[in-house]
C-alpha positions as CSV (number, residue, x, y, z in Angstrom):
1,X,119.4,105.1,87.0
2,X,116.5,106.1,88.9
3,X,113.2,107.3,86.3
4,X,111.4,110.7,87.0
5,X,108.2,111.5,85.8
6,X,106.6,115.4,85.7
7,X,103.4,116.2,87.3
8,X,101.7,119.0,85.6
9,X,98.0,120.3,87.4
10,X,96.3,122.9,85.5
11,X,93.1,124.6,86.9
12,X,91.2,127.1,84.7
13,X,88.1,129.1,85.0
14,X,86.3,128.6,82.1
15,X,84.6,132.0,80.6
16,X,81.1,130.2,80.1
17,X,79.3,126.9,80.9
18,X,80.9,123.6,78.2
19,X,77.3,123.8,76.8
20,X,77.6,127.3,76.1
21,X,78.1,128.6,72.4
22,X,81.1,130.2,73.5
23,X,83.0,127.2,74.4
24,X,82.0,124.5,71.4
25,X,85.5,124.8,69.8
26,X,87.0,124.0,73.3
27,X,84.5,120.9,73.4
28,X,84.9,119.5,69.6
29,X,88.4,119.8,69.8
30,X,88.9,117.5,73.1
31,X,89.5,114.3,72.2
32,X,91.7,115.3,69.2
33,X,94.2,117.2,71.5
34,X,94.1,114.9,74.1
35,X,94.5,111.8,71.4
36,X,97.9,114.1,70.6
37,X,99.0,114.0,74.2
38,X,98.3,110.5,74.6
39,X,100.7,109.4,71.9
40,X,103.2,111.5,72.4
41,X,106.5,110.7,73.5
42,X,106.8,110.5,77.2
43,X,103.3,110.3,78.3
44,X,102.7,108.8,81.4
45,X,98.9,109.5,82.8
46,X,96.3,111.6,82.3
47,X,93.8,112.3,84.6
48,X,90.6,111.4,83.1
49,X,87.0,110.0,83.7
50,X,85.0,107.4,81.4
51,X,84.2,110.1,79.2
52,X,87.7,110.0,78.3
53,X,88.4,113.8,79.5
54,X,88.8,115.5,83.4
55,X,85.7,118.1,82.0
56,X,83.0,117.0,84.3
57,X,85.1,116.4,87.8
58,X,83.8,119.6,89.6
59,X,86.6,119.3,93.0
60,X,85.4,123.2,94.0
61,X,82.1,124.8,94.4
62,X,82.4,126.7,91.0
63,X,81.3,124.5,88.3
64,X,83.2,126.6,86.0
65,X,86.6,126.0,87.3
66,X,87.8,123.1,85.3
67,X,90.9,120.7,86.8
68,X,93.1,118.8,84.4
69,X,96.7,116.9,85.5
70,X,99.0,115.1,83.3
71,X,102.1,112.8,83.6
């Protein structure tokens, strides 16, 4: 039987900078959500720098638009 694996890109424009009041319950809650996808059943890959998160790869000339893809 042949495995198959899901590919999931997300992009997002983010309403303000990360460092921007308006976004520091996106920021604390980061590595707790992606600690959840990490163990949960069927996860593959994240895509993900040393940080640990995909929050500072900047792929378009917006630095607001924010690129995340999972496995």
């Amino acid at each position: 039987m042949t495995t198959l694996h899901v590919a999931q890109v997300n992009i997002a424009r983010i309403k303000a900078p990360l460092d921007d009041p308006l976004m520091a319950g996106f920021v604390a809650r980061l590595d707790e959500i992606n600690a959840l996808a990490d163990r949960s059943p069927g996860f593959v890959w994240r895509l993900q720098t040393s940080e640990g998160n995909a929050t500072s790869l900047r792929p378009y000339d917006d630095d607001r638009i924010l690129v995340n893809m999972s496995v």
